[in-house]
N, C-alpha and C positions, 0 to 999 in steps of 0.2 A: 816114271810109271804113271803120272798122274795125266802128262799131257798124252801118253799113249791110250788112258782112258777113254777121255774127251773126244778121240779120234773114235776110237769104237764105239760110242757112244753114239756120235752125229751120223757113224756110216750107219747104225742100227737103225735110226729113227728117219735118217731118209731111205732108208728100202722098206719101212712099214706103209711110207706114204703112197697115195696111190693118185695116180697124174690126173685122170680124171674131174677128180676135187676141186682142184684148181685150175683157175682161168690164164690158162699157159697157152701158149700157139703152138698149133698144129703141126711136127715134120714129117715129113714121109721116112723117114727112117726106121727101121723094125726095131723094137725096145727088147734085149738079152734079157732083163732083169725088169720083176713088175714095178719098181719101185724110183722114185724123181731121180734123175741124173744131174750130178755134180752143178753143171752150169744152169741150172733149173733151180736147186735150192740157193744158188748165189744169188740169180735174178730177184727171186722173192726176197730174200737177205738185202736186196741193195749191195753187194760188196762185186768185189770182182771174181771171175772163179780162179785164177790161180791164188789167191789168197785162201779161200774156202779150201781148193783143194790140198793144198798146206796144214790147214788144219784138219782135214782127214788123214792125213800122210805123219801128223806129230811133227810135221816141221815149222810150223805157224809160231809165230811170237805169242807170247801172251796175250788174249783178245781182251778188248777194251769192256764194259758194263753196255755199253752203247751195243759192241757188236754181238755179244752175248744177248743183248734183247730183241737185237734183228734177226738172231738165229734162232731165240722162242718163239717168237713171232708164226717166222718162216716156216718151221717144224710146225706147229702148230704145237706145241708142248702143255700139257696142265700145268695148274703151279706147283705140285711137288716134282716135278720132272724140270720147270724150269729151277728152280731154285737147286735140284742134284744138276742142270749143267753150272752153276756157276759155282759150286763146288768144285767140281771136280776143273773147272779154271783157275780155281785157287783165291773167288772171290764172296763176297755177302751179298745173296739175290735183295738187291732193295726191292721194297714192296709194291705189287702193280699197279697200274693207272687204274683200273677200275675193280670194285668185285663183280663176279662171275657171275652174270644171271643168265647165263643160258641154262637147260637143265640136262644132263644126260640123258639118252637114251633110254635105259636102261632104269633109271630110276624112274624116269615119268612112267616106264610099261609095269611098276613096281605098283605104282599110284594104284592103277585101274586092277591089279588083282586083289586089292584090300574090297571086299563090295561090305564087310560090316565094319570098317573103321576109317572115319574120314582122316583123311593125310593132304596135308599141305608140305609147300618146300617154301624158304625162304630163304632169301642169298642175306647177304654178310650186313646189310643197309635194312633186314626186316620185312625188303618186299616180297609178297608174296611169288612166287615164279613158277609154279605147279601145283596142281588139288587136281584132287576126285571128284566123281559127284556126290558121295555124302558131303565130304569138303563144303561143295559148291550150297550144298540146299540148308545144311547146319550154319554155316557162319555167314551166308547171304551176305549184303550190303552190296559193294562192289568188288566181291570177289571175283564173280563173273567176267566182269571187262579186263581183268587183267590187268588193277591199278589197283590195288591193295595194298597197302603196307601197315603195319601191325602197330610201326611206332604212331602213325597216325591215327589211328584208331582207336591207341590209346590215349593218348594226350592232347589231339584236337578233334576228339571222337567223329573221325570221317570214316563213315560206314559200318559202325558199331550198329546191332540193332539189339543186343542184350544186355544186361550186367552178371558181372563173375563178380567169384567172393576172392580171388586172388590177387585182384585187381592193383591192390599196393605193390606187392611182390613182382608180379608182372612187370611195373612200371622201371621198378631196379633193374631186374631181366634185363629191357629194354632199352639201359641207358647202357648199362657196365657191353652189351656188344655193340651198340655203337659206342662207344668208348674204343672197344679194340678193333672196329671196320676205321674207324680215324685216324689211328695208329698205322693201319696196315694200307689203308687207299686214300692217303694225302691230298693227292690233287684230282680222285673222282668228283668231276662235278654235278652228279646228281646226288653224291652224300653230303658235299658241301651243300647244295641249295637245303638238302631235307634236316641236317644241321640248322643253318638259317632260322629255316620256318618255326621248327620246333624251341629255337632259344626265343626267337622272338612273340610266338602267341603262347606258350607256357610255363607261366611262373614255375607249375611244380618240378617240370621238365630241368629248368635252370638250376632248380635247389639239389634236385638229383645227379647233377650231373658236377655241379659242385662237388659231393660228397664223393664223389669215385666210385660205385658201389663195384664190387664184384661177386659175379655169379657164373655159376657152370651149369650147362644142363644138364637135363636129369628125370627122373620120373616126378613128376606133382601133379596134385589133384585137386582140381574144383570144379565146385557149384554154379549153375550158368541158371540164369533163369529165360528162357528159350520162347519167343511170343507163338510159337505153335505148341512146342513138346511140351511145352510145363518148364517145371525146374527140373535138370538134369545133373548129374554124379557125374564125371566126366577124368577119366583116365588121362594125361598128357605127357607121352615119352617122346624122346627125340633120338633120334639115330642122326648120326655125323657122317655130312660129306666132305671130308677135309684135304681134299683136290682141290673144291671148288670153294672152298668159304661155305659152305651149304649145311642148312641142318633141314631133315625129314620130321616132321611133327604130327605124328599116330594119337589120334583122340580116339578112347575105346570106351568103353562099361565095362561089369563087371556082367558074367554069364549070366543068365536068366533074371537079369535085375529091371526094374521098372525100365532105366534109363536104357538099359539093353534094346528093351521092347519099343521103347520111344524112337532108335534109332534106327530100327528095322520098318517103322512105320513110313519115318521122313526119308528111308534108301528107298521106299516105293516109291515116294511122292517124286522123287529126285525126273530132271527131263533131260 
């Protein structure tokens, strides 16, 4: 049953593909079906296609973790979809080589319909990988260029331009998910280098991370002292992308409150 899954499985996910996509060559042959053919998803696989086509057919041996990663690859799979193929292989998806910063669609078009509440995305390592423009004009520094990351910010304060009163609590936040981006992207080497940096210029970073903290997101609230707004009240909920390792980070007010108004000021100011 199970290897009959995995067969309907890989035919379902190459007839979603669309050839286009990918940097395949050309035949003159008319395509029946809109979706990659057999020896097309091989190629990208690296394997051969009567092997592939074995494993569409349920005749295929049990595939190796190796050939299950050339066939997420290939597929172009998220992580919950590659981890349910190697389920239904009968194996434990070890964790990927990198976290996910690319952003979906769909959520970055999410961003830009917020226009009173700046939203950021941050992948699984902190960096920032998507905002709005309240986002952009609230939390400045180098959000903008698109090298922001939060743990730096907070702990070698690169591109801070305010103080929060959450700041302690934040810095646990901070550690306990890299703690679990560690766990899950072993050999990403840009969580390794931003590891590095952070044990080596921050004592408080080493003592925290010492201690294991753990924390889940959630709604929390604070005080930002803001060098255009003033001090602001500052709503911060998080919505989960858990495809991508990804969490959305919604900063709001409360309706008709100073900081409301503060924020409807700096969405003008916004370019």
């Amino acid at each position: 049953m199970a290897r009959q899954e995995l067969a309907r499985f890989l035919r379902d996910r190459r007839a979603a593909l669309r050839p286009h996509e990918f940097a395949l060559p050309v035949t003159g042959t008319t395509r029946r079906t809109p979706g990659l053919r057999r020896e097309e998803v091989a190629q990208l696989a690296h394997m051969s296609v009567d092997y592939y086509t074995r494993l569409e057919q349920a005749r295929g041996p049990r595939p190796s973790a190796r050939i299950l990663d050339a066939l997420a690859q290939a597929l172009r799979l998220t992580p919950a979809e590659r981890s349910h193929l190697f389920r239904l292989a009968g194996s434990s998806a070890p964790p990927g080589i990198s976290a996910v910063r690319r952003v979906r669609p769909q959520v970055a078009r999410m961003l830009e319909r917020l226009p009173g509440t700046a939203a950021v995305v941050t992948d699984a390592t902190y960096g920032v990988v998507a905002w709005n423009p309240l986002a952009r004009t609230l939390l400045g520094g180098d959000l903008a260029d698109g090298t922001a990351n939060l743990a730096r910010r907070r702990f070698l304060d690169q591109g801070q331009l305010y103080e929060t009163s959450n700041s302690e609590e934040f810095g646990h936040i901070v550690v306990a998910r890299l703690r679990r981006a560690a766990d899950r992207y072993p050999h990403d080497p840009r969580l390794t280098a931003l590891l590095g940096e952070l044990h080596a210029a921050s004592e408080e970073f080493r003592e925290i991370w010492q201690a294991r903290p753990v924390h889940a997101p959630g709604h929390r609230t604070k005080t930002v002292d803001h060098p255009q707004a003033g001090t602001l009240r500052l709503n911060c909920d998080v919505l989960l992308v858990p495809e991508d390792d990804q969490e959305v980070v919604l900063i709001t007010a409360g309706p008709g409150s100073p900081t409301d108004r503060a924020l409807r000021t700096l969405a003008g100011q916004r370019t």
